[in-house]
C-alpha positions in Angstrom: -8.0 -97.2 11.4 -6.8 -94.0 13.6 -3.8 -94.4 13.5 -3.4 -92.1 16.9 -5.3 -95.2 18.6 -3.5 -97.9 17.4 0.3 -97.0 18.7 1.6 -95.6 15.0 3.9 -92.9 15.7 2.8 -89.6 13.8 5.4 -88.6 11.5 6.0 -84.4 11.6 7.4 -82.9 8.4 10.5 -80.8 9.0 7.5 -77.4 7.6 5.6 -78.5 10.6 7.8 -77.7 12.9 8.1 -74.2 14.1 11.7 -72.4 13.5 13.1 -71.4 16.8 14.1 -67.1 17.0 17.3 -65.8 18.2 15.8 -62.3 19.7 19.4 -60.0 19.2 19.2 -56.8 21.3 21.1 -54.1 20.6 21.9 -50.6 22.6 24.6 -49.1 24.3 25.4 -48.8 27.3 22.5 -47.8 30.3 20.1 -48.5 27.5 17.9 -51.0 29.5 19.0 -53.8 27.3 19.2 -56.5 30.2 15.8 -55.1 31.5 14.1 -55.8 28.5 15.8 -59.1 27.3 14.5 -60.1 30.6 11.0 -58.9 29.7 11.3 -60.9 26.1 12.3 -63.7 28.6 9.0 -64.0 30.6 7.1 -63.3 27.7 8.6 -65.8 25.5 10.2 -68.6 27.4 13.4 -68.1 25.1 16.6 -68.6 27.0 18.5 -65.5 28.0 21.9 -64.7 27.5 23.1 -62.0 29.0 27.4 -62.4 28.5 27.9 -59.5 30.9 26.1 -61.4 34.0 28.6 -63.9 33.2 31.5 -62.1 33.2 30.7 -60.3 36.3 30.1 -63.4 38.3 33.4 -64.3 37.0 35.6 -61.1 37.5 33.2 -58.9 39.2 32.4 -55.0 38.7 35.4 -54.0 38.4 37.7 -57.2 35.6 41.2 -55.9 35.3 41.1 -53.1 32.1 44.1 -54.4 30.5 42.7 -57.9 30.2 38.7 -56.5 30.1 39.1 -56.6 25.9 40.1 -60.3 25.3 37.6 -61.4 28.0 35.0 -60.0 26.3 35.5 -61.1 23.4 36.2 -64.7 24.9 32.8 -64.4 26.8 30.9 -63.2 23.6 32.0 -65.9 21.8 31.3 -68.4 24.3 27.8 -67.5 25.0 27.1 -67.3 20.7 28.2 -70.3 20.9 25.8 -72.2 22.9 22.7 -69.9 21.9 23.7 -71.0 18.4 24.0 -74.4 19.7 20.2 -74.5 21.4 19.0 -72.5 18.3 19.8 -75.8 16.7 18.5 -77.9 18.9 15.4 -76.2 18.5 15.3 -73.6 21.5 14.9 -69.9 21.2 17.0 -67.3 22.4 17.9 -64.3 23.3 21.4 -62.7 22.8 21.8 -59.8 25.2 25.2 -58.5 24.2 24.6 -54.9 22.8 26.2 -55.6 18.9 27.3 -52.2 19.1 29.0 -52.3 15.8 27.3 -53.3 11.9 29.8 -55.7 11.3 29.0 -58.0 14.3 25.6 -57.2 13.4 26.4 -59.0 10.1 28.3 -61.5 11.2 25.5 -63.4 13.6 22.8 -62.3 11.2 24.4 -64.8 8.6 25.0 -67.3 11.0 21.6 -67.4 12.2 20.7 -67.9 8.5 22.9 -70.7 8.1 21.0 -72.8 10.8 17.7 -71.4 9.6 16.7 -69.5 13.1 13.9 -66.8 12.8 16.1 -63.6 13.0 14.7 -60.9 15.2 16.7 -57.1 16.4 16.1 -55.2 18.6 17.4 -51.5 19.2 16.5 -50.0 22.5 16.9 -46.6 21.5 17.5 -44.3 24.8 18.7 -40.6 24.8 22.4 -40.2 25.6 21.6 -38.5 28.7 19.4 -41.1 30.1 21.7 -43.6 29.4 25.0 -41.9 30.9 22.8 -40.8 33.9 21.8 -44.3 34.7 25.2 -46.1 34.0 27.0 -43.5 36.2 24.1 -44.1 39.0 24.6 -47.7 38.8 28.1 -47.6 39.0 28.4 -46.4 42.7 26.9 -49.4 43.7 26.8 -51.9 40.8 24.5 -54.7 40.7 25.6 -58.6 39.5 24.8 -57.6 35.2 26.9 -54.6 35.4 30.5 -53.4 35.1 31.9 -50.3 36.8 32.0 -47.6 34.2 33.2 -43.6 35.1 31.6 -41.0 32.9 34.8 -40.4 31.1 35.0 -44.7 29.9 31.2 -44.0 29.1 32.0 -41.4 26.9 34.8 -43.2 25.0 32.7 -46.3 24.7 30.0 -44.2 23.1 32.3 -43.3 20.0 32.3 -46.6 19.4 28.4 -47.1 18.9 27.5 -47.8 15.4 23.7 -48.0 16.3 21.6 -50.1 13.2 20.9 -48.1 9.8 17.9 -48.0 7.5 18.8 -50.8 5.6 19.2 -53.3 8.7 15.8 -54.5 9.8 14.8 -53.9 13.3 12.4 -53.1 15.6 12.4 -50.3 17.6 12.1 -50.1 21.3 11.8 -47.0 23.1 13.2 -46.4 26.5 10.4 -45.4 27.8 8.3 -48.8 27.0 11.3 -50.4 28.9 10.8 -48.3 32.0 7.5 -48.7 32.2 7.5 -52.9 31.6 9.9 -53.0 34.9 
């Protein structure tokens, strides 16, 4: 008897079922992170999330710099929080939120390994220069994923870039395979 033709339900073992992958890109600022998570998103079908769309549709370009910190951070955990919730549910994703420093890095890597989700980083590696040109270009008239950022902010960011090391595994991606997908 088949037991496809004859109304039994066909039981999937948990192996069967594919893993879902949280795609984590990282880069600094002007890097073309958004541009590509949007690419992994067509190409894919993961769900995007990109924190700093939502916190400029919320406070605009410009959110109040004494208060910009604690949003942020309020923001970054909200949107971890639901990719980590579709992750679960069997969705992947894609975490657009820069994980400029190692620790952070850490901290969702093992929290993707807790709920078993396929763990893949990206680094958009762009030359300083590119990337301070662009951000200070986009800031005279900035678009609904971007803050305002001056040179001088762009410059104290960037001392706070820890981009990945040798011993974190990652894929590369080159600016210039970014500019050229748009």
């Amino acid at each position: 008897m088949n037991p496809s033709s004859s109304g039994y339900a066909k039981i999937i073992h948990m192996n069967e079922i594919e893993q879902p992958t949280a795609h984590l890109l990282c880069g600094f600022i002007g890097s073309g992170k958004t541009a590509f998570a949007k690419k992994l998103e067509k190409e894919t079908g993961a769900m995007r999330f990109t924190k700093d769309e939502w916190m400029v549709k919320v406070f605009g370009n410009t959110p109040p710099k004494d208060k910009f910190v604690e949003y942020d951070t309020k923001m970054t955990e909200l949107a971890t929080e639901i990719a980590l919730r579709c992750l679960k549910a069997g969705a992947s994703v894609i975490i657009d939120d820069g994980f400029w420093y190692r620790k952070q890095r850490d901290e969702i890597r093992q929290a993707l390994k807790n709920i078993g989700a396929v763990i893949k980083l990206y680094y958009i590696d762009t030359p300083v220069d590119v990337m301070k040109k662009r951000t200070v270009k986009r800031s005279e008239n900035p678009p609904g994923d971007s803050f305002y950022i001056t040179e001088q902010e762009f410059n104290d960011y960037l001392k706070m870039f820890q981009p990945p090391t040798d011993d974190e595994e990652f894929t590369v991606i080159n600016y210039s395979e970014v500019n050229n997908s748009l």
